[in-house]
Residue, then its C-alpha position, 0 to 999 in steps of 0.5 A: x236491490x236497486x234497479x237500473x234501466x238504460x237506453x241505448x246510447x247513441x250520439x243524440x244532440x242531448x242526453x239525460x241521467x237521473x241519479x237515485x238520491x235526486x240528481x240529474x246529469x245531462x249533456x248537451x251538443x250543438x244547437x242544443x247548448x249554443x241554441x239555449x237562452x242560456x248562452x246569452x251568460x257565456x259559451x259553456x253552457x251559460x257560463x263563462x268557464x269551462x268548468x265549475x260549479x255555482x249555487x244549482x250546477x255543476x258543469x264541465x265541459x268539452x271541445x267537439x268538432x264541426x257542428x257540436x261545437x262544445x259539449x256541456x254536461x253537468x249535475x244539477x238537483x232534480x226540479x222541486x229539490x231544495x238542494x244547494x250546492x253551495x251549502x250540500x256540495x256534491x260528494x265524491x261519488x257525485x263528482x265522480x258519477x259527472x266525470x265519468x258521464x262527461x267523459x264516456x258522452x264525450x267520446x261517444x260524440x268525438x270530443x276531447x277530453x271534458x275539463x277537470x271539475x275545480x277541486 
């Protein structure tokens, strides 16, 4: 039997999500994306484009008024996870379980629609 427990949710500058088999969604709005020592590598989360996915991540992401600025969501492998996309890329599931994290946060915060994940 699996369980799941959810909070509220609400319009928070930051959210999480960890998945059963090791993998954390997260979404970030505002100063919590733009504030990261990250963005010194690109807008979207520390990268360049919109969508996509490298060795740890992988990230879409959404154009939001005033203040939030871009939204940026993305899957990663929970810390101490050997995982990498490179060579264990997300599953279909996965891919789906990020697009639709990235599309109902992004609604819930009034941003566009997030971009497609590369194929």
């Amino acid at each position: 039997m699996k369980t799941v427990r959810e909070t509220a949710a609400g319009t928070s500058p930051a959210e999480e999500c960890l998945l059963v088999g090791g993998l954390q969604l997260a979404a970030a709005y505002g100063p919590f994306n733009d504030a990261s020592q990250a963005v010194v590598n690109g807008k979207y989360g520390g990268h360049d484009t919109p969508s996509g996915v490298d060795r740890s991540t992988a990230w879409t992401s959404a154009t939001c008024q005033g203040a939030l600025g871009i939204g940026y969501y993305h899957a990663s492998p929970v810390e101490g996870s050997d995982r990498k996309f490179s060579s264990d890329p997300l599953t279909k599931e996965e891919r789906a379980d990020l697009e639709h994290f990235a599309e109902q946060s992004a609604a819930r915060h009034g941003c566009g629609a997030p971009a497609a994940l590369p194929s």
